[in-house]
C-alpha positions as CSV (number, residue, x, y, z in Angstrom):
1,X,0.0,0.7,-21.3
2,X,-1.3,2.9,-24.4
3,X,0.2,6.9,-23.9
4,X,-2.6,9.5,-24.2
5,X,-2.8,11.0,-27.3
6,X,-1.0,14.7,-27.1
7,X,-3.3,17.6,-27.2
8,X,-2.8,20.8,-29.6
9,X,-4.9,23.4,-28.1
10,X,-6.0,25.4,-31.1
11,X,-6.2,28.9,-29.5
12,X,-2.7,28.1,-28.6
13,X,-2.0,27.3,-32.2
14,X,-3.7,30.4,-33.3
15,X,-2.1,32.8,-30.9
16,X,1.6,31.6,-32.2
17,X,0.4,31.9,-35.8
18,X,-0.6,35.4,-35.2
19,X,2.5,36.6,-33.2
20,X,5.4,38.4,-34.3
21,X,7.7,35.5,-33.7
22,X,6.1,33.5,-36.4
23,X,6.4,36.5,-38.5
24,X,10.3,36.3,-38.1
25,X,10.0,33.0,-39.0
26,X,9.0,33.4,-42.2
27,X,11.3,36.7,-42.4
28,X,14.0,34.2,-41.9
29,X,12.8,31.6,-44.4
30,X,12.4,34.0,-47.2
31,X,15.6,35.9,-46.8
32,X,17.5,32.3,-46.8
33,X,15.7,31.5,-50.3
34,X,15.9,34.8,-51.8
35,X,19.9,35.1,-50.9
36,X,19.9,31.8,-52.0
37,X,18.6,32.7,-55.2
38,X,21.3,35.4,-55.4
39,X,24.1,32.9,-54.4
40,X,23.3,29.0,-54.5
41,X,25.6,28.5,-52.0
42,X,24.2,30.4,-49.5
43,X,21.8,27.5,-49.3
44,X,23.9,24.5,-48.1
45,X,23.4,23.7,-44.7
46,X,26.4,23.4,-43.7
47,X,27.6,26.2,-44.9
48,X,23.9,28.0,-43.0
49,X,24.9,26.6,-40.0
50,X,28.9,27.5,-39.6
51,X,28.0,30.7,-41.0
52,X,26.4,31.6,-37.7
53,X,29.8,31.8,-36.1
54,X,30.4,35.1,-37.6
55,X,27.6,36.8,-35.5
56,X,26.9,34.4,-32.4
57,X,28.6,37.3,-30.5
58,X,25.5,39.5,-31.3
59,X,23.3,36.9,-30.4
60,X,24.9,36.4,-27.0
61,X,24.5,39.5,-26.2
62,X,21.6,40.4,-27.4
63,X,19.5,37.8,-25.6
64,X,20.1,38.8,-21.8
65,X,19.9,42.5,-23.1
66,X,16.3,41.5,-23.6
67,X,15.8,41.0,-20.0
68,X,17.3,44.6,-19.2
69,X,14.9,46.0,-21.7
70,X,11.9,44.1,-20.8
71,X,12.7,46.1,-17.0
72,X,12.5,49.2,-18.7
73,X,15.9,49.9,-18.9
74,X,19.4,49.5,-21.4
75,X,22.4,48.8,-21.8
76,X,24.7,49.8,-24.2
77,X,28.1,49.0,-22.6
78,X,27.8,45.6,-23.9
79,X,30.3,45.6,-26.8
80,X,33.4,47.3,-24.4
81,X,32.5,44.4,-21.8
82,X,33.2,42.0,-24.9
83,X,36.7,43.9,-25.4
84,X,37.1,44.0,-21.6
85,X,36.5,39.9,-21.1
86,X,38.7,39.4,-23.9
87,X,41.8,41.6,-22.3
88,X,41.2,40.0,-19.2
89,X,41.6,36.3,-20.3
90,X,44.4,37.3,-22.7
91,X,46.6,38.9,-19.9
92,X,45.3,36.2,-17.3
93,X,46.5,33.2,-19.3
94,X,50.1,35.1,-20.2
95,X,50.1,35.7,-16.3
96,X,50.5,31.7,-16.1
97,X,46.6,30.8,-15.3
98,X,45.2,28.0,-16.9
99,X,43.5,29.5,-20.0
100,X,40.0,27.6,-18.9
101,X,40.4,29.1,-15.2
102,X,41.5,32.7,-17.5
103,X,38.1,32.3,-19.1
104,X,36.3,31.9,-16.0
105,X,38.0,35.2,-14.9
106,X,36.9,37.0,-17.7
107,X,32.9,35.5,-17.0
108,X,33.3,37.1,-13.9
109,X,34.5,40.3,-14.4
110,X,31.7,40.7,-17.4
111,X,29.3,39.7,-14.6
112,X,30.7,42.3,-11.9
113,X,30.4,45.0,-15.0
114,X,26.9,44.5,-15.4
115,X,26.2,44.7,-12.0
116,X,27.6,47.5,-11.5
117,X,25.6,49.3,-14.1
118,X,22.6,47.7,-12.6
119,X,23.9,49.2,-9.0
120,X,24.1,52.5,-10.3
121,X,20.6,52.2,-12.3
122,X,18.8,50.9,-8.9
123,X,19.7,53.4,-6.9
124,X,19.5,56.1,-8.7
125,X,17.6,58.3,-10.7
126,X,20.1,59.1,-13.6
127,X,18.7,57.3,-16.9
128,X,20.3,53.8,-18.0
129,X,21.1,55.5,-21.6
130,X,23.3,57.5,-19.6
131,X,24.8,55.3,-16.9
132,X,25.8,52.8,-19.6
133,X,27.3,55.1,-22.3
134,X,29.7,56.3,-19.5
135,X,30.4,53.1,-18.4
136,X,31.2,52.1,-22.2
137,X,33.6,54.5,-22.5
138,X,34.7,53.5,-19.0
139,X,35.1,49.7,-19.6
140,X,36.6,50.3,-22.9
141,X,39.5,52.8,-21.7
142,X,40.1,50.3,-18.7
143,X,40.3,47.0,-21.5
144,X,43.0,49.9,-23.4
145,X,45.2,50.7,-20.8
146,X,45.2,47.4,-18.7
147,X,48.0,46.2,-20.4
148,X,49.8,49.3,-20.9
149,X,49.2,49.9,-16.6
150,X,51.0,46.0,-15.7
151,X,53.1,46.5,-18.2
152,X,55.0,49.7,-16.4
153,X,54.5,47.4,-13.6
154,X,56.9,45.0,-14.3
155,X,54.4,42.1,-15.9
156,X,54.9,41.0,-19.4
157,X,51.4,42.0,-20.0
158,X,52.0,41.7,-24.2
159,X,53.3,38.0,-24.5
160,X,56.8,37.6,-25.8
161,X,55.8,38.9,-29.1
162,X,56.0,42.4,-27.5
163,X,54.0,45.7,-27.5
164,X,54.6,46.2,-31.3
165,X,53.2,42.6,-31.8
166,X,49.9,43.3,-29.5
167,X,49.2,46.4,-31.4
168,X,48.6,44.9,-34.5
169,X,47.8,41.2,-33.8
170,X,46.2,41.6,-30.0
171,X,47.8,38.9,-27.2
172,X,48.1,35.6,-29.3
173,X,49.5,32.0,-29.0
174,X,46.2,30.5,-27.3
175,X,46.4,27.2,-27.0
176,X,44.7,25.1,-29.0
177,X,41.8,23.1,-26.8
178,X,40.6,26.9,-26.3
179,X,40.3,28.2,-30.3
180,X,38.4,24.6,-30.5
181,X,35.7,26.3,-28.6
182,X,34.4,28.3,-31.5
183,X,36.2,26.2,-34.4
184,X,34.7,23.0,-33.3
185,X,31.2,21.1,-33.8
186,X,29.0,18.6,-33.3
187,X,28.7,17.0,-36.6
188,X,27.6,20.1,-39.0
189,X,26.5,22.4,-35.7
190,X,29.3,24.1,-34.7
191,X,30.4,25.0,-31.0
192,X,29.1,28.7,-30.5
193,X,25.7,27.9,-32.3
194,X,25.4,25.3,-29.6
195,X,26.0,27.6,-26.9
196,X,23.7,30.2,-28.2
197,X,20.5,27.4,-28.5
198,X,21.6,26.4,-24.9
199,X,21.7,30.2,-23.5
200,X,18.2,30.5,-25.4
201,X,17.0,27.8,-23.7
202,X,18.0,29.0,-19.9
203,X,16.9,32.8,-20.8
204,X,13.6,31.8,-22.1
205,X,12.7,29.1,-19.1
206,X,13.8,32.1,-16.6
207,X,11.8,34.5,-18.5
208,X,8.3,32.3,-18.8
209,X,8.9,29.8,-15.7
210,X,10.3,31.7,-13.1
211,X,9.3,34.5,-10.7
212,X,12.2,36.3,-11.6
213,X,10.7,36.3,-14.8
214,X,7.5,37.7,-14.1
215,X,8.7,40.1,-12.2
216,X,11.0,41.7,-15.2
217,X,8.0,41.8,-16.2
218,X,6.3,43.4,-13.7
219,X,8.8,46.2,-13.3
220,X,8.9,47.1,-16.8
221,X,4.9,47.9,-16.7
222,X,5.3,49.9,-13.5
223,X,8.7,50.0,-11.5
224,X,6.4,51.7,-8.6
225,X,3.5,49.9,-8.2
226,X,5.9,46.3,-8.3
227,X,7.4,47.7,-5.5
228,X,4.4,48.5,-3.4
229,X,3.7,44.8,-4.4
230,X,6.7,43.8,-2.6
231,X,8.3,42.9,-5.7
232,X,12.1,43.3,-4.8
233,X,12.8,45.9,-7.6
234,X,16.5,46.9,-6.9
235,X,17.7,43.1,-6.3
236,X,16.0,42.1,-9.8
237,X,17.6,44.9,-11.4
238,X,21.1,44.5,-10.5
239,X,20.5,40.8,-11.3
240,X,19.3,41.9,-15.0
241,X,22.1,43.8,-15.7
242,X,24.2,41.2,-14.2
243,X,23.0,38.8,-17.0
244,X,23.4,41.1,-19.5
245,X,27.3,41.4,-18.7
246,X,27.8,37.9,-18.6
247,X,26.1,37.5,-21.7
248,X,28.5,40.0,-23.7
249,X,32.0,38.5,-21.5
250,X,31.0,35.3,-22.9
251,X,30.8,37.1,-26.2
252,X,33.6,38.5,-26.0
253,X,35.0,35.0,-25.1
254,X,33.8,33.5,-27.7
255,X,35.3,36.3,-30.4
256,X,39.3,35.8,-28.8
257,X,38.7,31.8,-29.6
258,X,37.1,32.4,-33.2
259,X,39.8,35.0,-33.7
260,X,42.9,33.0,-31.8
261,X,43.9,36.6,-30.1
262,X,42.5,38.6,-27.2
263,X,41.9,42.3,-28.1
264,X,40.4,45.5,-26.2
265,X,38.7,46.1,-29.6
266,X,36.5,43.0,-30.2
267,X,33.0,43.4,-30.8
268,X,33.0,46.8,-30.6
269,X,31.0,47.4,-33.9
270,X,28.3,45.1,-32.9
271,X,26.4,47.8,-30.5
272,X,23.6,48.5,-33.5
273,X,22.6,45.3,-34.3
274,X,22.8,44.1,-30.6
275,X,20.0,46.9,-30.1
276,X,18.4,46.0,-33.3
277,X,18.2,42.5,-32.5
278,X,15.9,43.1,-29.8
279,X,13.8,45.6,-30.8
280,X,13.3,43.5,-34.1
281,X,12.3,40.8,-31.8
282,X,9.4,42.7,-30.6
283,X,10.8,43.7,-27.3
284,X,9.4,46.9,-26.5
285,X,11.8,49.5,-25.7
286,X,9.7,50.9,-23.0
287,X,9.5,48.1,-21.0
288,X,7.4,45.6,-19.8
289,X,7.2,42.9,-23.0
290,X,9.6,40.9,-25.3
291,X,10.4,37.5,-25.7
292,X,14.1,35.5,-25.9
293,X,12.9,33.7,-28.9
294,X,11.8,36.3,-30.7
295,X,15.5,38.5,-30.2
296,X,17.1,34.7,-31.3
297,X,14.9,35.1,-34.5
298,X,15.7,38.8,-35.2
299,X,19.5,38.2,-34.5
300,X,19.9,35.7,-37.2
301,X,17.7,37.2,-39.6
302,X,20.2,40.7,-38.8
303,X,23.3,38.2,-38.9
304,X,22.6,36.3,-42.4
305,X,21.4,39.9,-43.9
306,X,24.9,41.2,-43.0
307,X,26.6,38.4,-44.9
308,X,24.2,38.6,-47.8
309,X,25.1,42.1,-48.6
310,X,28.9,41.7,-47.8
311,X,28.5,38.4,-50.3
312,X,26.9,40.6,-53.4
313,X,29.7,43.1,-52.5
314,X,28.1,45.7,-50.4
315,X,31.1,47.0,-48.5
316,X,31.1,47.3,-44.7
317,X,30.6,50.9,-44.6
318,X,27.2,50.3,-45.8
319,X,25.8,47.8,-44.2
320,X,25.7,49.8,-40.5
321,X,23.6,52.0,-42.8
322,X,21.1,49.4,-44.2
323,X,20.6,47.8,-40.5
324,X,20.3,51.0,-39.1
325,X,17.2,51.7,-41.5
326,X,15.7,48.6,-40.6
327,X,15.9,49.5,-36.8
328,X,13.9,52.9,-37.9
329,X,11.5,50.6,-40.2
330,X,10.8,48.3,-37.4
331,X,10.1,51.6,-35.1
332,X,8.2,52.9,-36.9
333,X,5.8,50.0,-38.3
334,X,5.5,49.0,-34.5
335,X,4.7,52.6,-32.9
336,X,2.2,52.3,-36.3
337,X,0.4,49.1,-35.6
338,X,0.4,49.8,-31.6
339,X,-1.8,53.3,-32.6
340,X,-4.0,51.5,-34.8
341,X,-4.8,49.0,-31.9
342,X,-5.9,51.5,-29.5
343,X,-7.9,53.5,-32.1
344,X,-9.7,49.9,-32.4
345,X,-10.0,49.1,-29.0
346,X,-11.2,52.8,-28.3
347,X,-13.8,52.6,-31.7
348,X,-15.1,49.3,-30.0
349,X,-15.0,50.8,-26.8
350,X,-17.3,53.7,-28.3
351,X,-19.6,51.2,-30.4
352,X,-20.6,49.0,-27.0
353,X,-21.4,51.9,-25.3
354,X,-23.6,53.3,-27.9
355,X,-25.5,49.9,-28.1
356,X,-26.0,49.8,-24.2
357,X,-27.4,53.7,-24.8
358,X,-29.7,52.6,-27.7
359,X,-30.7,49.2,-25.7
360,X,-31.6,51.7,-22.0
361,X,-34.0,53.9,-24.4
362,X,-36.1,51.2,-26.0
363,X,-36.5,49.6,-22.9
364,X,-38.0,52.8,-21.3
């Protein structure tokens, strides 16, 4: 039995070639060969690949911040959920709980954090920038003074090292069949690299195959008229922001294996290219497009940028500096290119209707 040849719609082909995700692409593939260039090494592909472990976090979540976006809406609360999972696992396991069960724990919680923003952004009329900058403060001092609270308890809430010990080294002596989780691999791919692609995957079918999908979609273009088309807005909401905590707790999982040590503290530099991530992508901060592949594309173009300039010696106070210009670039190009496709669409607009004018006239 002969298999039908496979199809390749061209319009298909053409549509991809033309669309921003094919322009990170290329973003990606010439920033690789020109830091390559600068440092040879830069270019073995081992080294590419276990490189990635450095900014995976970012990735994580940036990808389900996507979804909030697309909706209209943000979160920026991400990077103290990250700290918050991390406290959480660290003080479960040196309650006694299994540290895979302790990790589970800290999913949760970074899922109950999100939803909570996304209760307070339903069902109210306060704007998301401002629900989730309080709440990052809020999470944050919470994933502070957990320890501190169980420890005047009565819980040895630092590990036996003590207080002095958590201060400078967070709660540490993990075992090891949980560090494996972001020092292992399969083959040259390491663990976290793996779990990104995988996450990818899931987002992107829920984004593009689902109805939950299309209605992020649908709520981003017009809250209002998605719910006079019975699309259930609050539900999808909450839901949203519920993916977008459990995309930063298993971040901030992720950061207390690669660094062997829970901290309150982890990922919380990561907030500007998180948000840069998906606005590189070509999500559009207003709502109502974007695409998980596209923030994937954008985060490792941001990630291998950052270790480009660190590797020619840029120091770290700069680099915040250099990818918060590109956030401003990006802005600007794309509120830039969006004006000169309306003045197109308007100048055609004005050209068909002057050709129907001249056609009415010679006919009479």
């Amino acid at each position: 039995m002969k298999m039908a040849p496979m199809k390749i719609d061209p319009m298909k082909m053409v549509k991809w070639i033309r669309s921003w995700e094919f322009s990170l692409v290329w973003l990606l593939v010439l920033e690789v060969l020109v830091l390559g260039a600068i440092n040879p090494s830069f270019l073995n592909l081992e080294n590419l690949l276990f490189s990635t472990s450095d900014f995976t976090h970012i990735l994580l979540a940036a990808l389900p911040l996507t979804l909030v976006i697309i909706t209209g809406g943000i979160d920026i609360s991400g990077v103290s959920i990250m700290g918050l999972a991390s406290i959480v696992l660290g003080l479960s396991w040196v309650a006694g709980v299994n540290v895979f069960v302790a990790m589970f724990l800290a999913l949760l919680v970074g899922v109950l954090a999100g939803m909570f923003n996304g209760l307070l952004v339903a069902n109210t009329d306060i704007p998301p920038l401002v629900i989730t900058l309080g709440t990052l403060f809020m999470f944050a001092g919470i994933a502070t003074g957990l320890p501190g609270l169980l420890d005047a308890l009565g819980f040895e809430a630092y590990g036996v090292a003590g207080f002095s010990a958590y201060l400078y080294e967070g709660i540490t002596g993990l075992p090891r069949s949980f560090t494996n989780l972001a020092h292992g691999g399969l083959g040259w791919i390491p663990n976290p690299l793996i779990i990104v692609l995988a996450f990818s995957l899931l987002l992107s079918v829920v984004l593009h195959r689902t109805r939950f999908g299309r209605y992020l979609y649908l709520i981003g273009v017009n809250a209002e008229a998605a719910h006079y088309s019975a699309v259930p807005v609050r539900s999808v909401t909450i839901a949203a922001y519920g993916l977008s905590g459990f995309g930063a707790a298993l971040a901030g999982v992720l950061l207390t294996s690669y660094f062997t040590s829970a901290r309150s503290d982890l990922g919380s530099e990561a907030l500007l290219p998180i948000i840069t991530a998906v606005v590189l992508g070509g999500t559009d901060i207003m709502g109502g497009s974007g695409t998980v592949v596209g923030t994937l594309l954008a985060g490792m173009l941001i990630g291998y940028l950052r270790q480009g300039l660190l590797a020619m010696g840029v120091t770290s106070d700069v680099v915040p500096v250099v990818v918060g210009g590109l956030l401003i670039l990006v802005v600007a190009v794309k509120l830039l290119l969006s004006a000169f496709n309306q003045y197109r669409i308007n100048r055609r607009a004005l050209q068909s209707r002057g050709s129907e004018k001249g056609g009415g006239s010679s006919i009479g």
